[in-house]
Each structure stands twice: as C-alpha cells, then as structure tokens.
Backbone bond lengths (Angstrom), bond angles and torsions (degrees), N, CA, C in turn:
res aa  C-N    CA-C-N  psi(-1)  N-CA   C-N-CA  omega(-1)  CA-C   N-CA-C  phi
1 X - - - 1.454 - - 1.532 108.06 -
2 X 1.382 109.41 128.39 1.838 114.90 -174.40 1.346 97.61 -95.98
3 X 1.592 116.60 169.69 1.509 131.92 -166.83 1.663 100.22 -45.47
4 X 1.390 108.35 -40.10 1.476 117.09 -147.48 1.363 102.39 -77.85
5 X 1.359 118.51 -32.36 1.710 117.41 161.94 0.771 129.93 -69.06
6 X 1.700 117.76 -26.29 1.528 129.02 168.37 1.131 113.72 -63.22
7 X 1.634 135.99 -46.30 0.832 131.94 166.36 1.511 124.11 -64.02
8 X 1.161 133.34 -33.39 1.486 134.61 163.90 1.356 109.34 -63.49
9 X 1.305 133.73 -7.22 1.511 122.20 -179.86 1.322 84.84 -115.96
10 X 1.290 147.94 -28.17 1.367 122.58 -171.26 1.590 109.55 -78.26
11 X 1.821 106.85 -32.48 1.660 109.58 -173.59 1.723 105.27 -71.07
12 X 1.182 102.20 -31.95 1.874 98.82 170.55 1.470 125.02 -69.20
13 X 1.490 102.82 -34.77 1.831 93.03 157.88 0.809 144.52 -77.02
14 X 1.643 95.23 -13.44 2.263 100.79 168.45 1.521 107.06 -82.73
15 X 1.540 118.32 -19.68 1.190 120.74 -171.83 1.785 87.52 -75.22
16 X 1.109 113.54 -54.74 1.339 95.45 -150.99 1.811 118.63 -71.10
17 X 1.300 101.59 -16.63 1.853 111.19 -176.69 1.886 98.23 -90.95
18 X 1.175 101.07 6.07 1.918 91.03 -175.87 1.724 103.95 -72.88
19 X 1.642 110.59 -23.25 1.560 98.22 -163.65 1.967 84.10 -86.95
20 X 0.972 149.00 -29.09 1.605 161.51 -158.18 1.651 95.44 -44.01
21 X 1.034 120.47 -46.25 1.443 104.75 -177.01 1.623 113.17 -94.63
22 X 1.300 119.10 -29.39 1.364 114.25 -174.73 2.073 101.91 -66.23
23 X 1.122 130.81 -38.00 1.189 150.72 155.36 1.515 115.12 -44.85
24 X 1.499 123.96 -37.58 1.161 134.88 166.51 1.318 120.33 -48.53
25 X 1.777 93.29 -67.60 1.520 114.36 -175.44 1.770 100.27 -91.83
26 X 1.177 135.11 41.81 1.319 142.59 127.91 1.182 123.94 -92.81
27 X 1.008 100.06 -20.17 2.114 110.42 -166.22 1.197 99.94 -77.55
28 X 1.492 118.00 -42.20 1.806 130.12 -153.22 1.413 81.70 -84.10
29 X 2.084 117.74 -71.13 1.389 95.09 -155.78 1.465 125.45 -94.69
30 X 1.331 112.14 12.11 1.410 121.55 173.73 1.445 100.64 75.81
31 X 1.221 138.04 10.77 1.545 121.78 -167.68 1.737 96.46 -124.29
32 X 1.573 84.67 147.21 1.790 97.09 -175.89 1.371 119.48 -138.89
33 X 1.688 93.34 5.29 1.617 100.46 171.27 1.460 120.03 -38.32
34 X 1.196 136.54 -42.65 1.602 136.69 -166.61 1.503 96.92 -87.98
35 X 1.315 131.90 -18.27 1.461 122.11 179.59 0.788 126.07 -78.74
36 X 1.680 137.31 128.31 1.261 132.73 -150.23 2.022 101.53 -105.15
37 X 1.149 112.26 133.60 1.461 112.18 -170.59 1.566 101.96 -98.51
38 X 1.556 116.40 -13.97 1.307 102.21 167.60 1.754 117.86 -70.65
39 X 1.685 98.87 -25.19 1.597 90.55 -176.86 1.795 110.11 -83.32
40 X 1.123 90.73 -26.41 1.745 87.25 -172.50 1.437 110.07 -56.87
41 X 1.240 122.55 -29.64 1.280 140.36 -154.70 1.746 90.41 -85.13
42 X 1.312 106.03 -77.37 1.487 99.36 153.89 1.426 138.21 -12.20
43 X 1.244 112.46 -94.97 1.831 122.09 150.10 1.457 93.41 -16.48
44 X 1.590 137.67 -93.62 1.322 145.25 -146.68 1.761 100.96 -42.74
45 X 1.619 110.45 -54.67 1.566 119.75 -179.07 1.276 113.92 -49.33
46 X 1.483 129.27 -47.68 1.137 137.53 -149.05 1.828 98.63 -95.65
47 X 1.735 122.60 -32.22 0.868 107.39 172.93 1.423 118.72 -84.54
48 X 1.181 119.78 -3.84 1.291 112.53 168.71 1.857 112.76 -77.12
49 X 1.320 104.90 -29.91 1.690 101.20 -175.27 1.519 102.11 -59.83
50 X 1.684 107.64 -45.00 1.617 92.91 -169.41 1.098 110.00 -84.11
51 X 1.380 131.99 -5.06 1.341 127.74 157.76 1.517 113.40 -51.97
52 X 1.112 120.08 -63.53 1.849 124.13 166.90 1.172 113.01 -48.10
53 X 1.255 128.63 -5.12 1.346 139.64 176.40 1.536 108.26 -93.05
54 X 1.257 101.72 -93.01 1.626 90.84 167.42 1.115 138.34 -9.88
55 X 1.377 95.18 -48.25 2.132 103.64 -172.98 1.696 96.72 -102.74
56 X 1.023 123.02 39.21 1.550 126.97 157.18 1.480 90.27 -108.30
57 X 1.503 126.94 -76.29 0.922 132.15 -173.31 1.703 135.65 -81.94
58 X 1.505 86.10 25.40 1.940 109.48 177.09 1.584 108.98 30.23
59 X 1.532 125.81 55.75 1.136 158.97 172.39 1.654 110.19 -71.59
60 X 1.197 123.27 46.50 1.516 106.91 -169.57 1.558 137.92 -41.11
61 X 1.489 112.08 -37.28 1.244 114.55 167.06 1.569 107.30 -54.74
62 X 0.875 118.48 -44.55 1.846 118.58 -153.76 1.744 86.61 -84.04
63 X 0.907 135.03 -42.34 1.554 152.07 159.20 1.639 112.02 -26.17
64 X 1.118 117.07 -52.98 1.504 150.84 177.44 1.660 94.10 -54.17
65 X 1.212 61.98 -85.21 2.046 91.05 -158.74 1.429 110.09 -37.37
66 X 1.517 102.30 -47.16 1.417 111.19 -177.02 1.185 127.03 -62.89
67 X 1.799 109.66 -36.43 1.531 114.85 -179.32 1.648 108.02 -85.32
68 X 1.434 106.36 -2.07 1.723 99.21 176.73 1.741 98.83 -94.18
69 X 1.352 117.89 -33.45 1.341 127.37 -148.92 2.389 79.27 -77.07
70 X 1.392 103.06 -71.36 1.352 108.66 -160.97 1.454 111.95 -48.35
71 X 2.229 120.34 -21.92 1.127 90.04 160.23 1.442 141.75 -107.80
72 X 1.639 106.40 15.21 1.605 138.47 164.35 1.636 91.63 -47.58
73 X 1.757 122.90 -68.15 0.855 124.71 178.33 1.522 127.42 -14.54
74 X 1.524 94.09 -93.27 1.165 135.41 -173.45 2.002 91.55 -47.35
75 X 0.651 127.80 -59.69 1.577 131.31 172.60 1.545 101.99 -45.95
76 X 1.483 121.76 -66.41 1.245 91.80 163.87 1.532 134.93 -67.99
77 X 1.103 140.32 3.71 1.740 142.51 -173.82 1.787 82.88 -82.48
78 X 1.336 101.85 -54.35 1.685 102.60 -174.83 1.073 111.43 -47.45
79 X 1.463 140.73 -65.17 1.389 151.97 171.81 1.579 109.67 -38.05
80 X 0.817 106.99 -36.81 1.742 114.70 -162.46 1.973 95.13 -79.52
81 X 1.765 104.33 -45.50 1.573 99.16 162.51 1.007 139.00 -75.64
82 X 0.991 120.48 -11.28 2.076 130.92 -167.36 1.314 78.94 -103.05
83 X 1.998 150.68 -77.49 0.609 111.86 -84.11 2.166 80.69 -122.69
84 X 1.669 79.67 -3.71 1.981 93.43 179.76 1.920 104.88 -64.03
85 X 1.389 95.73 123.36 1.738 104.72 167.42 1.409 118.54 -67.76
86 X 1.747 113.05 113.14 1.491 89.39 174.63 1.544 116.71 -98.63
C-alpha cells in the first residue's frame, strides 16, 4: 500500500467515526433539539451520491466511509424523528 492509499484509508476513517459521538450523546440523552434535520438530510443525500460513486469506480475507501458515514446518518434522521417533541 503507497502513501496515497494510506492516506485514502486514513481520510475515510476520520470521515467515518466524526458522526460516532454526536450519535453517542443522542442515544444517552435522547435530545435533538440543536440538530439540524435540514443538514442531516443533506449529509444523508450527498453521502449516498458518493456512495454511487465509489461503487462505479470500486473506490474502497470512499466505499467504506460512505456506508459507515450514510448509516451514522440515517440513525441520526431517525433520532431527530422519534426523539423530536411535538
């Protein structure tokens, strides 16, 4: 493995553990008031494009990242509905 893979597998694992704590500290306190559902929704769209991306171009890091990142997401979109007071 050359620098350039190293670096594509290392930038996909920080990408992918960045949502790990905001998801953490939703789980414990159940609250999602400060989370914005227009961005998640966002985030969620965009990781799915480069997800279809990746697997056009059998990209494993971006492959990775994406299927950990889109269902960090998606866990939070869920959280943000179950857990919003109406």
């Amino acid at each position: 493995m050359n620098w350039i893979e190293l670096a594509g597998h290392m930038g996909a694992f920080l990408s992918s553990v960045t949502f790990i704590p905001q998801v953490y500290k939703i789980w414990k306190t159940k609250s999602v008031n400060d989370l914005s559902m227009a961005m998640m929704l966002i985030v969620f769209t965009s990781t799915l494009i480069w997800l279809v991306y990746g697997i056009a171009l059998m990209l494993w890091p971006v492959i990775l990242a994406n299927s950990v990142i889109g269902f960090l997401s998606a866990l939070l979109i869920y959280f943000k509905i179950v857990y919003t007071k109406n």
